[in-house]
C-alpha positions in Angstrom: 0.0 0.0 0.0 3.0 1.8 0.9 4.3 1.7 -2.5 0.8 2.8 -4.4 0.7 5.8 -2.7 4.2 6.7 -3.6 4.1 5.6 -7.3 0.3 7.7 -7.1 2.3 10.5 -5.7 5.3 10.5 -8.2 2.4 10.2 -11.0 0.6 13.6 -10.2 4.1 15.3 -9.6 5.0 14.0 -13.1 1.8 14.5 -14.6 2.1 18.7 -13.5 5.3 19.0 -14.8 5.4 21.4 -17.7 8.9 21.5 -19.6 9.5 23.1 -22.8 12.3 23.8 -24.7 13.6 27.0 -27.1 16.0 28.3 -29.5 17.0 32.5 -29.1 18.2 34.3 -31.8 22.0 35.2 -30.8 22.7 39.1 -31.4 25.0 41.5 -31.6 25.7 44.5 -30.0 27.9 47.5 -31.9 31.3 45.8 -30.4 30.5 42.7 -32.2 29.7 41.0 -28.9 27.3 38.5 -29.0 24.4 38.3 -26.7 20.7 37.1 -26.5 17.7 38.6 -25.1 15.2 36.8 -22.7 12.2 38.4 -21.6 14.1 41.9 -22.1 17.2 41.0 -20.0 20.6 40.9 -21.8 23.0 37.9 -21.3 26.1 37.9 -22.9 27.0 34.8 -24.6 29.9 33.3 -22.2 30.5 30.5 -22.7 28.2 28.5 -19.9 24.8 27.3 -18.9 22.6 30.0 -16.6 20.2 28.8 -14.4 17.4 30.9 -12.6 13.7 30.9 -11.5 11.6 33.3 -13.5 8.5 35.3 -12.0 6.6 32.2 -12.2 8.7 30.2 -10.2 9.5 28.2 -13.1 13.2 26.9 -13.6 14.8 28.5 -16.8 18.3 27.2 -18.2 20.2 29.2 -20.8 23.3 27.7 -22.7 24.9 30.9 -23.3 27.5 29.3 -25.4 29.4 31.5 -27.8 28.8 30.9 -31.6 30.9 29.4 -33.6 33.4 30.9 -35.9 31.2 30.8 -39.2 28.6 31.9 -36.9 30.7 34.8 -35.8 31.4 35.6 -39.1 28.0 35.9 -40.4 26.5 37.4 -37.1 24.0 34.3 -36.6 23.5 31.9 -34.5 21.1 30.3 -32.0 21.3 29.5 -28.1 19.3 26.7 -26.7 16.9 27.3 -23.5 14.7 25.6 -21.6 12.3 25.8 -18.5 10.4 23.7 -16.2 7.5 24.6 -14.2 6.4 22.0 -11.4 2.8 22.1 -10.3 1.2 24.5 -7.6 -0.8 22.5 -4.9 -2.7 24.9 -3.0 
């Protein structure tokens, strides 16, 4: 009984989780320094993964890697994100 009640809580934990994933345009600012933009904050592009809890209390991760060379070049890229929201019991 033990056990059903765990796997029945796991289940609704699981079941509220909402995760998405993203791609942000990389930009670049008049030094040629690349950056991105999430929900109007700037974060420059250095190299490693950002982690923070939005408004919402969702979980947001960004890979600020920088772009590649040919990227560079051509003033493109894109920088993966993604967030998870876990459910609200009131």
């Amino acid at each position: 009984m033990k056990h059903l009640l765990t796997l029945f809580v796991v289940g609704i934990v699981i079941y509220g989780v909402e995760p998405a994933t993203f791609f942000i345009p990389v930009e670049y600012d008049e030094n040629d320094q690349p950056f991105v933009r999430y929900k109007n904050t700037e974060y420059p592009l250095v190299g490693e993964t950002l982690t923070f809890e939005d408004e919402n209390g969702c979980t947001v991760q960004l890979s600020l890697n920088r772009p590649s060379e040919e990227e560079l070049l051509k003033k493109s890229g894109y920088v993966q994100g993604s967030v998870l929201c876990l459910p609200v019991f009131q």
